[in-house]
PDB file with SEQRES, HELIX, SHEET and CRYST1 records, atoms N, CA, C and O in Angstrom:
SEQRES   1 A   70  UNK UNK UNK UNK UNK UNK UNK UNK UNK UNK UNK UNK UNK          
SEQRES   2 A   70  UNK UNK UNK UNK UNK UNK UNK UNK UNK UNK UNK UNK UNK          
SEQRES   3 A   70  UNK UNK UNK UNK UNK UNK UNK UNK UNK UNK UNK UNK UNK          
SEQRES   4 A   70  UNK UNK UNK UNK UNK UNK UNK UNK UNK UNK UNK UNK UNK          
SEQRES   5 A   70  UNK UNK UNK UNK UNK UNK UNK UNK UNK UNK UNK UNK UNK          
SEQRES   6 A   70  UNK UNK UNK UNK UNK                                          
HELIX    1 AA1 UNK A    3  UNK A   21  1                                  19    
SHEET    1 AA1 2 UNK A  53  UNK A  55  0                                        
SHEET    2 AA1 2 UNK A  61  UNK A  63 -1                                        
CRYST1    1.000    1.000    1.000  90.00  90.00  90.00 P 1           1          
ATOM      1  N   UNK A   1     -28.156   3.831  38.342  1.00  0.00           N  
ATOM      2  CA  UNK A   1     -28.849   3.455  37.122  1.00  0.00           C  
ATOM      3  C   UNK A   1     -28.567   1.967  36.877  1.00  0.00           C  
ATOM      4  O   UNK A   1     -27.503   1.361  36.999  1.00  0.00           O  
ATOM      5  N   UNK A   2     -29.582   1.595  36.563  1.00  0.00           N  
ATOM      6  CA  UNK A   2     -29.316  -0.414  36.574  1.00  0.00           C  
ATOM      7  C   UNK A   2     -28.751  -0.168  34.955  1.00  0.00           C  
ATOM      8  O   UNK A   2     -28.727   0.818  34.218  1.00  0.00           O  
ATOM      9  N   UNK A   3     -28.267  -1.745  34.796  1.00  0.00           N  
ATOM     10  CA  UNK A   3     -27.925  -1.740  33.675  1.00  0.00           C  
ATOM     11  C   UNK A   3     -29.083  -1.903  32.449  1.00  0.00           C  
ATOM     12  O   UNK A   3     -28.618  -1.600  31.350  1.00  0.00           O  
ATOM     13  N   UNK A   4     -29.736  -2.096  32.439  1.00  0.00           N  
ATOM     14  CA  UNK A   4     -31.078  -2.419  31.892  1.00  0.00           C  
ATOM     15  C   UNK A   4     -31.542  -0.838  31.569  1.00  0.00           C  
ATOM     16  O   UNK A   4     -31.933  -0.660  30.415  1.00  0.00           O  
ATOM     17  N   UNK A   5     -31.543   0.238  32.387  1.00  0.00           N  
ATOM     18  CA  UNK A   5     -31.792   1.596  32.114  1.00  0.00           C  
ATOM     19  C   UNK A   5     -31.008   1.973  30.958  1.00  0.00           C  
ATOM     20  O   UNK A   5     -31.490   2.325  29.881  1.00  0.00           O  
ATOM     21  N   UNK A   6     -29.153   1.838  31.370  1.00  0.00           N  
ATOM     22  CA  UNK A   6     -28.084   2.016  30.316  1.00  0.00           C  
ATOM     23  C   UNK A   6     -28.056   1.573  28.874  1.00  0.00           C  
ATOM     24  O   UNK A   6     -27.749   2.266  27.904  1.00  0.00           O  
ATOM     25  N   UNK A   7     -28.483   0.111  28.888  1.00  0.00           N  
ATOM     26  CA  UNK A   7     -28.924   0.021  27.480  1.00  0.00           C  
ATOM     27  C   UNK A   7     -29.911   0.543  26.896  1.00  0.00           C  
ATOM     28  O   UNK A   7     -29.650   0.934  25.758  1.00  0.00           O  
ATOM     29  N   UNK A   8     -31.039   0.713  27.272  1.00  0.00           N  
ATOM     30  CA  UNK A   8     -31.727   1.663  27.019  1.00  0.00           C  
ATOM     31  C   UNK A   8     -31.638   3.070  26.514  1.00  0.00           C  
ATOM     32  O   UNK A   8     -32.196   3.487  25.499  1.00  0.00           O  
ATOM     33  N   UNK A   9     -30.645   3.970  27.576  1.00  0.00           N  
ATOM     34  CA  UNK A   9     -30.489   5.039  27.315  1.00  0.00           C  
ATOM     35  C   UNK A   9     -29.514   4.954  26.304  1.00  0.00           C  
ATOM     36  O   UNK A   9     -29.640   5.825  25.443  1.00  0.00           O  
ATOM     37  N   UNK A  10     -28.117   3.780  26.069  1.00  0.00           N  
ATOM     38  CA  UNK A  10     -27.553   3.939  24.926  1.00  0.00           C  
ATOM     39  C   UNK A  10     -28.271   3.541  23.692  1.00  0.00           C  
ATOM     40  O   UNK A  10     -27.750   3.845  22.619  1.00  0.00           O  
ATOM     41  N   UNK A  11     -29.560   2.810  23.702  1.00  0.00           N  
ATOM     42  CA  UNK A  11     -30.571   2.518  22.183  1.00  0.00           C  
ATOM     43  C   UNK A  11     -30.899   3.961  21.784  1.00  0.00           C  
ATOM     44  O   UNK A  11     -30.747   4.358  20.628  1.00  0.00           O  
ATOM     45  N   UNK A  12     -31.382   4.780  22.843  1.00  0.00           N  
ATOM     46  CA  UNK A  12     -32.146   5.681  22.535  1.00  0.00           C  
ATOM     47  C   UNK A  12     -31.393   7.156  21.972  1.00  0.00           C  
ATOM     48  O   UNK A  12     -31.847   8.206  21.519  1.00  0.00           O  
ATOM     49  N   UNK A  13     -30.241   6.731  22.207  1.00  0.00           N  
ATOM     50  CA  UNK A  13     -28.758   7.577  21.766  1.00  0.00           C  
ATOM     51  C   UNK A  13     -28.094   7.269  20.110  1.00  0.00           C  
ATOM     52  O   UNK A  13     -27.960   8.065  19.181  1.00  0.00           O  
ATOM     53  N   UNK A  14     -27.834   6.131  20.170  1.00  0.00           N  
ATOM     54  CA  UNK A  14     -27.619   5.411  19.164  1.00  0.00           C  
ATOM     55  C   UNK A  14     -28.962   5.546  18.288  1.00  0.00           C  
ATOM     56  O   UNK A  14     -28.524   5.786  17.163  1.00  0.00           O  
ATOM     57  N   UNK A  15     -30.204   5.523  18.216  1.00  0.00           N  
ATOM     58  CA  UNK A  15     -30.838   6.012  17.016  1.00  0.00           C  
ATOM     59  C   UNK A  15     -31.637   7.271  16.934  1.00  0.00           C  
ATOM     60  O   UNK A  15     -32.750   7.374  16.419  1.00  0.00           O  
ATOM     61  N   UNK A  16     -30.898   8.271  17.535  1.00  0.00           N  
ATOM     62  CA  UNK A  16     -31.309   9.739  17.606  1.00  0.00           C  
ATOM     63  C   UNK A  16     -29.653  10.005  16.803  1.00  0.00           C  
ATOM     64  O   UNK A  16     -29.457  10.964  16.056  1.00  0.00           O  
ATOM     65  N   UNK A  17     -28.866   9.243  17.047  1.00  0.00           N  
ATOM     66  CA  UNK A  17     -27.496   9.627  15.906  1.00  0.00           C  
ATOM     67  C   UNK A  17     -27.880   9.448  14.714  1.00  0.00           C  
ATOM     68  O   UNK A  17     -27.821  10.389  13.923  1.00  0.00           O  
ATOM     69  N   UNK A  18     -28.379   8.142  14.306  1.00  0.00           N  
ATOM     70  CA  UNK A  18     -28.947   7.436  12.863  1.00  0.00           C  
ATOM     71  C   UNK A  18     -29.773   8.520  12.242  1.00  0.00           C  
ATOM     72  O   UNK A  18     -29.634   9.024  11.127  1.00  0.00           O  
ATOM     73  N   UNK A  19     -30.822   8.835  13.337  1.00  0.00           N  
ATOM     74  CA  UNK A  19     -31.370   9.890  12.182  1.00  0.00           C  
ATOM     75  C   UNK A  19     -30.983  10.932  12.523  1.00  0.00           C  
ATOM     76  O   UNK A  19     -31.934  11.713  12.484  1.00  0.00           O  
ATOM     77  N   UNK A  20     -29.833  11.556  12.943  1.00  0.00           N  
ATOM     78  CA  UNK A  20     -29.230  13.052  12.203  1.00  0.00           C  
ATOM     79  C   UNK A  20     -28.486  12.579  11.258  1.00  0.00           C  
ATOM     80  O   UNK A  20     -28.501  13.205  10.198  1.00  0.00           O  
ATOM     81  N   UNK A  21     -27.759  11.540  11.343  1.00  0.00           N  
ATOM     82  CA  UNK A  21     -26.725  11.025  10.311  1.00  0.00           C  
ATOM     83  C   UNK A  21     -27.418  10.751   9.189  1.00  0.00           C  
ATOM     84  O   UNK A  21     -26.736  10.768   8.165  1.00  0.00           O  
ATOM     85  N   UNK A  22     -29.153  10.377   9.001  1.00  0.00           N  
ATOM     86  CA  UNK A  22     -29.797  10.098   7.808  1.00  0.00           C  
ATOM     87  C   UNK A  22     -30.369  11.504   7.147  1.00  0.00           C  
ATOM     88  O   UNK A  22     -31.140  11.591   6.191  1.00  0.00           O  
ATOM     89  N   UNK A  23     -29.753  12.639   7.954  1.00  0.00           N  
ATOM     90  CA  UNK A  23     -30.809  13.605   7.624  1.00  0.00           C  
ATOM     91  C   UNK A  23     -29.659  14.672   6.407  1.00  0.00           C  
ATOM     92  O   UNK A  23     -30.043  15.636   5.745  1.00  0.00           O  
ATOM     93  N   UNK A  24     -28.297  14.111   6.439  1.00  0.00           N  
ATOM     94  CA  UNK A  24     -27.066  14.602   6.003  1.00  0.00           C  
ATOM     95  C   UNK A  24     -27.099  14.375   4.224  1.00  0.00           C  
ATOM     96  O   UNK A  24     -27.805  13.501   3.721  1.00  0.00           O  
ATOM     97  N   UNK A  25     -26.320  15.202   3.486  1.00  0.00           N  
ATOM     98  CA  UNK A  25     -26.524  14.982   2.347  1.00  0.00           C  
ATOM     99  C   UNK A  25     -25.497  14.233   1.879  1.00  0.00           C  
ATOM    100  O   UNK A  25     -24.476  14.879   2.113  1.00  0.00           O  
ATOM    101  N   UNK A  26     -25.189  13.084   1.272  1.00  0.00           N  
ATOM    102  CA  UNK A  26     -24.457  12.284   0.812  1.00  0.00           C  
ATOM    103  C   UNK A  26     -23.329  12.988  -0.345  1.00  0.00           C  
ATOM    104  O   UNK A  26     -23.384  12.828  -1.564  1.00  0.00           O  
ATOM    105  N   UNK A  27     -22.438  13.697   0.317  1.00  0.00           N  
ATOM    106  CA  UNK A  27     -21.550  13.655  -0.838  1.00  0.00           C  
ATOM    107  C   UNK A  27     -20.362  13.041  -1.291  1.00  0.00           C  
ATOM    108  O   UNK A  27     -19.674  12.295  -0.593  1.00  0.00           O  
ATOM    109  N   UNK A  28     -20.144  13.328  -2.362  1.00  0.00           N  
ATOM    110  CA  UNK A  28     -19.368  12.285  -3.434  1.00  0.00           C  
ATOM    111  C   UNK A  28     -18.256  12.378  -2.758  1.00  0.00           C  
ATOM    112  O   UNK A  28     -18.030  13.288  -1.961  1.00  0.00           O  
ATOM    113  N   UNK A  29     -17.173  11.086  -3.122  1.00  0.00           N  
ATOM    114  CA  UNK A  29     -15.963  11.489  -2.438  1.00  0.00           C  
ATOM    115  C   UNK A  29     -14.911  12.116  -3.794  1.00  0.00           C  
ATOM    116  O   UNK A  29     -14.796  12.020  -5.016  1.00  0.00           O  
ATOM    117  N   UNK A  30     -14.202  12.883  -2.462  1.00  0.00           N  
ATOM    118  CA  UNK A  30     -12.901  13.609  -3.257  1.00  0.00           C  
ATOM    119  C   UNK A  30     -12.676  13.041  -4.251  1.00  0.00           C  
ATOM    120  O   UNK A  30     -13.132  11.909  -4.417  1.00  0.00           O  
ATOM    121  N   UNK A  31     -11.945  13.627  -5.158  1.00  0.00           N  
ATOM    122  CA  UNK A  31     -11.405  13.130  -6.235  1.00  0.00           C  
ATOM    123  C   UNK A  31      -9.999  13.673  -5.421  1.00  0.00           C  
ATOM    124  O   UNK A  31      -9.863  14.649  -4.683  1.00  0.00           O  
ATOM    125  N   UNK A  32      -8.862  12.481  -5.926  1.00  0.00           N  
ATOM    126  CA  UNK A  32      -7.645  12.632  -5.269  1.00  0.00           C  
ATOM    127  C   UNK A  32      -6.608  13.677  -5.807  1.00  0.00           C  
ATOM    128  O   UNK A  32      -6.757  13.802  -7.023  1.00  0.00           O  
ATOM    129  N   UNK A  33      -5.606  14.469  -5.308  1.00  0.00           N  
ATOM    130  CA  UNK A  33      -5.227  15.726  -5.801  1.00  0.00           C  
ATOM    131  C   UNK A  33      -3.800  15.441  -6.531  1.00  0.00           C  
ATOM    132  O   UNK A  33      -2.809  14.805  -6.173  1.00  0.00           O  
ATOM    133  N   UNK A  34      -4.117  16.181  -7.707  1.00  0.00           N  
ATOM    134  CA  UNK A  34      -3.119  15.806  -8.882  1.00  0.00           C  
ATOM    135  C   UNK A  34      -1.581  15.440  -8.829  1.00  0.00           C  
ATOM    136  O   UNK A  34      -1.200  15.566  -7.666  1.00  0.00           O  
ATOM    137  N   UNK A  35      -0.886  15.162  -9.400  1.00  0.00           N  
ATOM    138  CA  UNK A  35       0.683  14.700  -9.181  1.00  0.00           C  
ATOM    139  C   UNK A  35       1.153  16.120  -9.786  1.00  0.00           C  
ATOM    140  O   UNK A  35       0.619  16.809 -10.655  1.00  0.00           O  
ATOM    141  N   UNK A  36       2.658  16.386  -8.831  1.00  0.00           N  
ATOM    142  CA  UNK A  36       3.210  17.693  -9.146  1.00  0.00           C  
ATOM    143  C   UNK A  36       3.311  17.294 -10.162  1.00  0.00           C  
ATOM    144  O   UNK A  36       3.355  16.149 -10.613  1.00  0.00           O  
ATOM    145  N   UNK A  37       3.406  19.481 -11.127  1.00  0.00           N  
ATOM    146  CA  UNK A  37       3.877  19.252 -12.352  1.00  0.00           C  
ATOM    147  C   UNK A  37       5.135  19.277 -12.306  1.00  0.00           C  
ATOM    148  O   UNK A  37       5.674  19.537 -13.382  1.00  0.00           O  
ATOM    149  N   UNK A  38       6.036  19.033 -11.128  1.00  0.00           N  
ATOM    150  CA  UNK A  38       7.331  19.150 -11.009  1.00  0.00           C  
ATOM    151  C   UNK A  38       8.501  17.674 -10.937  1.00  0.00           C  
ATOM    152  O   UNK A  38       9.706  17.424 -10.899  1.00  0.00           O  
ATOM    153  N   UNK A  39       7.322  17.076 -10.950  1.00  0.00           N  
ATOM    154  CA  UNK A  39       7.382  14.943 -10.843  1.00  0.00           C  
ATOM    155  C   UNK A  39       8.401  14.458 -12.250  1.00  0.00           C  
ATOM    156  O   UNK A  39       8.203  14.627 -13.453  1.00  0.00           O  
ATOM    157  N   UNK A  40       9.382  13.892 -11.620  1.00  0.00           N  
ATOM    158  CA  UNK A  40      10.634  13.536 -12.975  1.00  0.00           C  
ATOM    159  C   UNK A  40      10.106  12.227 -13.033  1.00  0.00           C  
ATOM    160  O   UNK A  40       9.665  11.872 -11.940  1.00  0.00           O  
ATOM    161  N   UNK A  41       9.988  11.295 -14.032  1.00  0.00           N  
ATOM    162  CA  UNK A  41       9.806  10.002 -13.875  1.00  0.00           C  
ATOM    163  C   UNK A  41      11.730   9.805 -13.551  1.00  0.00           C  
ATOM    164  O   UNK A  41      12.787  10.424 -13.671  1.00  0.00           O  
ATOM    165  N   UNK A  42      11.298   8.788 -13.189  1.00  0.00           N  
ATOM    166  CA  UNK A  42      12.718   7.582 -12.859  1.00  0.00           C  
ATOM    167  C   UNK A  42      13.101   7.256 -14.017  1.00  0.00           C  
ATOM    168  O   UNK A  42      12.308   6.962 -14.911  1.00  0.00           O  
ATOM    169  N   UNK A  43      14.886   7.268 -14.207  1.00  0.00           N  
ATOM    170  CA  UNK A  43      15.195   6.516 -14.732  1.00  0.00           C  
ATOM    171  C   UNK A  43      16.008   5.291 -14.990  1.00  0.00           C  
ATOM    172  O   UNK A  43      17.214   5.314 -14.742  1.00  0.00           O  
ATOM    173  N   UNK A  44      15.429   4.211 -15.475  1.00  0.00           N  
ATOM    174  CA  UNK A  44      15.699   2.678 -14.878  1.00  0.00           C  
ATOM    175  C   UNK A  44      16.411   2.494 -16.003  1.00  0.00           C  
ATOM    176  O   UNK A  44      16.029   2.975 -17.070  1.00  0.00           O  
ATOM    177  N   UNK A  45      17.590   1.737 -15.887  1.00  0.00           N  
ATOM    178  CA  UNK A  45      18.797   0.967 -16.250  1.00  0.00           C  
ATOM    179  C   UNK A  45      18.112  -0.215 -16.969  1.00  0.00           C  
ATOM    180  O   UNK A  45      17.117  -0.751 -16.482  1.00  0.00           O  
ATOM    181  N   UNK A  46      18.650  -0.604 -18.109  1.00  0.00           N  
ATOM    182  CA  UNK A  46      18.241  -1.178 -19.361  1.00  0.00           C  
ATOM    183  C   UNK A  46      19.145  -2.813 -18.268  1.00  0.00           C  
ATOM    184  O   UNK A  46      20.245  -2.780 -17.718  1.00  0.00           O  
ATOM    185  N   UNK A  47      18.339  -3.781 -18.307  1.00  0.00           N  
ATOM    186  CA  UNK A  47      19.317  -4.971 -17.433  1.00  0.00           C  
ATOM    187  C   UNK A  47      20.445  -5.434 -18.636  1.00  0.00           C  
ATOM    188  O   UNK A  47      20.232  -5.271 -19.837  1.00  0.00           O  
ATOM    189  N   UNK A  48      21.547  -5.975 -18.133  1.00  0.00           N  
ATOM    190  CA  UNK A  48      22.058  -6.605 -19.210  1.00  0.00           C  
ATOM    191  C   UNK A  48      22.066  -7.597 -19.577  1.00  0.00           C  
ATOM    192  O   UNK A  48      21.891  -8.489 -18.747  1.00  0.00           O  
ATOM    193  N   UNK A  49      22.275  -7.974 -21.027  1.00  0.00           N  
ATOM    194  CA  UNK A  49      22.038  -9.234 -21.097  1.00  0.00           C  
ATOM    195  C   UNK A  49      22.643 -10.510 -20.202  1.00  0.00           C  
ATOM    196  O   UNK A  49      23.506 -10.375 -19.334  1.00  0.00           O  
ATOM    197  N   UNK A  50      21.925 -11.969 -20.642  1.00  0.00           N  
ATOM    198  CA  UNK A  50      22.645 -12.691 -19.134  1.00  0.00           C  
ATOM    199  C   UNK A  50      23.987 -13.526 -20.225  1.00  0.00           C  
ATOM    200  O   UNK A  50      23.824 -13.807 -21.412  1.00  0.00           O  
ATOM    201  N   UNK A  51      24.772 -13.683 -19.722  1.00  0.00           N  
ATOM    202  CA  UNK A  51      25.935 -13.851 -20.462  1.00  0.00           C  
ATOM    203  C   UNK A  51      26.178 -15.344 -20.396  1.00  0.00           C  
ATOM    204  O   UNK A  51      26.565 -15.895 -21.426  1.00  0.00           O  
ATOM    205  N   UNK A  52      25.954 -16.220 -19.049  1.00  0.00           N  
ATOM    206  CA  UNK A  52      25.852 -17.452 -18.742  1.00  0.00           C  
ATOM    207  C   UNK A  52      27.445 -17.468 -18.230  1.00  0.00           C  
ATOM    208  O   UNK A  52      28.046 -18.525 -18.421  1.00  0.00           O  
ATOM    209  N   UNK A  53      28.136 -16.420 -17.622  1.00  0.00           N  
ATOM    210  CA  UNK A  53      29.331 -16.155 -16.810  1.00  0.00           C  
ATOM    211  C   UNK A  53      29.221 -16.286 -15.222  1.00  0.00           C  
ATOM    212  O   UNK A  53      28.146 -16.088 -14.657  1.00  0.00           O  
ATOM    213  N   UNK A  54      30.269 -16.596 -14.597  1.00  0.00           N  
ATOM    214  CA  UNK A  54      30.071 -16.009 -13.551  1.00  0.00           C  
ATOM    215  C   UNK A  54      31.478 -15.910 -13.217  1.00  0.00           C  
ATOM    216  O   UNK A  54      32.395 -16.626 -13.617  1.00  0.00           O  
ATOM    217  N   UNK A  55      31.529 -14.667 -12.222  1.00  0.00           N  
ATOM    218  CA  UNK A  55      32.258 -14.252 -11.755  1.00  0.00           C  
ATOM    219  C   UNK A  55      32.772 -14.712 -10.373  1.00  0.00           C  
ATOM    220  O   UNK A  55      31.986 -14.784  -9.429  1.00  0.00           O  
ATOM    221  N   UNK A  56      34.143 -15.039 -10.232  1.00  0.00           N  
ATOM    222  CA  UNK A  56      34.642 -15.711  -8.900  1.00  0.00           C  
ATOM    223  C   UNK A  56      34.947 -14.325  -8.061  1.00  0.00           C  
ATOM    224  O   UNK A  56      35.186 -13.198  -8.492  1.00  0.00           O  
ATOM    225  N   UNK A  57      34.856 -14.787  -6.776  1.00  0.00           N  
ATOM    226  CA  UNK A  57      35.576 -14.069  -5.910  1.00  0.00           C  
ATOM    227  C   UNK A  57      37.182 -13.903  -5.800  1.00  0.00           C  
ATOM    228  O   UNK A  57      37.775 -13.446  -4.823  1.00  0.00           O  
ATOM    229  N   UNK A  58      37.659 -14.282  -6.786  1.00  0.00           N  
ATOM    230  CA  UNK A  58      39.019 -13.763  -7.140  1.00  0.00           C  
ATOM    231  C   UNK A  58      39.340 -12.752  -8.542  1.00  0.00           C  
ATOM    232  O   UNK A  58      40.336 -12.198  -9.009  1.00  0.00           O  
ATOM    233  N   UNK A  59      38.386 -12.827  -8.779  1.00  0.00           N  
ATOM    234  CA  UNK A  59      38.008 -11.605  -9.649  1.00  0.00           C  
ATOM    235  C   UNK A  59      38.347 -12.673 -11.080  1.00  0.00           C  
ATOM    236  O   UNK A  59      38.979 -11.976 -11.873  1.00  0.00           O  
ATOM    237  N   UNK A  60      38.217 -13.584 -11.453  1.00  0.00           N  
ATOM    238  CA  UNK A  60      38.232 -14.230 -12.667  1.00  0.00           C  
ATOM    239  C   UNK A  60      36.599 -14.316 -13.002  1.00  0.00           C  
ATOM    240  O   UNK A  60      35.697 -13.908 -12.271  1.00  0.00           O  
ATOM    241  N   UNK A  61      36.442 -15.048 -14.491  1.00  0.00           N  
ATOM    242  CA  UNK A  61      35.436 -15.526 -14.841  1.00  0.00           C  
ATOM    243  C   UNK A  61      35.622 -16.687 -15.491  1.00  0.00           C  
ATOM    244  O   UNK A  61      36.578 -16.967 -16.213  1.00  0.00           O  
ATOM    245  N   UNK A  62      33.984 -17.872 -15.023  1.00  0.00           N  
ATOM    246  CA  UNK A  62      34.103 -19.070 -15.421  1.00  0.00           C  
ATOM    247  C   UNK A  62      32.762 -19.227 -16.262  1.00  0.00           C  
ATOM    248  O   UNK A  62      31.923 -18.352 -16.049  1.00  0.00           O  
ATOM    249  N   UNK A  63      32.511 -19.989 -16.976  1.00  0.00           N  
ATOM    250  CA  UNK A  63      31.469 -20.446 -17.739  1.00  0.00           C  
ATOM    251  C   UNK A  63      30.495 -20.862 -16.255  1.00  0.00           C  
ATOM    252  O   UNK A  63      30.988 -21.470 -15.305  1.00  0.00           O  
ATOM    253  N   UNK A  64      29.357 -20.494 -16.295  1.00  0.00           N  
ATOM    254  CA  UNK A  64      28.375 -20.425 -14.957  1.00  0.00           C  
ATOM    255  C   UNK A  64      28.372 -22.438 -14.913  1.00  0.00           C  
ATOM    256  O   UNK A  64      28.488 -22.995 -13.821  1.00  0.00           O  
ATOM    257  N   UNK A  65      28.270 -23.031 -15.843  1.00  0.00           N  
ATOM    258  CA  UNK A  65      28.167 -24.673 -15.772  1.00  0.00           C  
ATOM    259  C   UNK A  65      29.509 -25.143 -15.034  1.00  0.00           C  
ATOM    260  O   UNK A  65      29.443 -25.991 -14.144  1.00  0.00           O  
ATOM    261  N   UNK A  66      30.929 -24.481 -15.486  1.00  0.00           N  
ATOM    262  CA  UNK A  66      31.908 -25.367 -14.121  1.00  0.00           C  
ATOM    263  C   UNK A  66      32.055 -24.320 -12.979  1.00  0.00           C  
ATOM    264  O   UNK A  66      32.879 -24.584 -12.104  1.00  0.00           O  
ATOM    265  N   UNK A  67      31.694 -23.728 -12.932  1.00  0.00           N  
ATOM    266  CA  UNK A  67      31.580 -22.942 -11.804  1.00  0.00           C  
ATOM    267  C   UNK A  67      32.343 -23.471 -10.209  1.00  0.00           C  
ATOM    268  O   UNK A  67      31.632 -24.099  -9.425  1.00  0.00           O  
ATOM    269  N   UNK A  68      33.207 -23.287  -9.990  1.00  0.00           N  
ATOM    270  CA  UNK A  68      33.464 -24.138  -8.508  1.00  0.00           C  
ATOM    271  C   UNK A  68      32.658 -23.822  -7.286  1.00  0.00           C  
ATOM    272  O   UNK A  68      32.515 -22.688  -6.829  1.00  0.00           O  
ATOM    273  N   UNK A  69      32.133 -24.947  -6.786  1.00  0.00           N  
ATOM    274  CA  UNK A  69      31.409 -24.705  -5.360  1.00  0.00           C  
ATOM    275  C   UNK A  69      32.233 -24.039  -4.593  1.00  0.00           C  
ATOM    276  O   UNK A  69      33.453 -24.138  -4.727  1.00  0.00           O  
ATOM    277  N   UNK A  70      31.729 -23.366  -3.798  1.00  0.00           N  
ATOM    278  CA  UNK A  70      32.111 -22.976  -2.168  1.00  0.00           C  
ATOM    279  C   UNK A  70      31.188 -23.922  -0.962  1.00  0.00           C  
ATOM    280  O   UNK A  70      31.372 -23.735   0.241  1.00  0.00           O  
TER     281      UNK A  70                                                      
END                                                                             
């Protein structure tokens, strides 16, 4: 089969699909399926306030402004 036949025979394939695929009834899509009624919300930790501290790796605390570099 030349190639010239092949495209052919794939045109003639390709719109004998189109119209079964046009002949189909369009339905709606799913609606998505509900959240268990068994679903806990999370519960999230209130942040704390920011204090303007920081804490050394020697377990002290300094005002976050003198803070010593590492």
């Amino acid at each position: 089969m030349s190639l010239k036949e092949q495209v052919a025979q794939l045109t003639l394939q390709i719109q004998v699909l189109q119209n079964e695929l046009s002949t189909w009834p369009m339905s709606p899509p799913a609606d998505p399926p509900p959240p268990p009624a068994t679903m806990k919300l999370l519960k999230i930790a209130t942040p704390t306030p920011f204090t303007g501290l920081q804490f050394t790796l020697q377990g002290g605390v300094q005002p976050l402004h003198t803070a010593a570099r590492v």
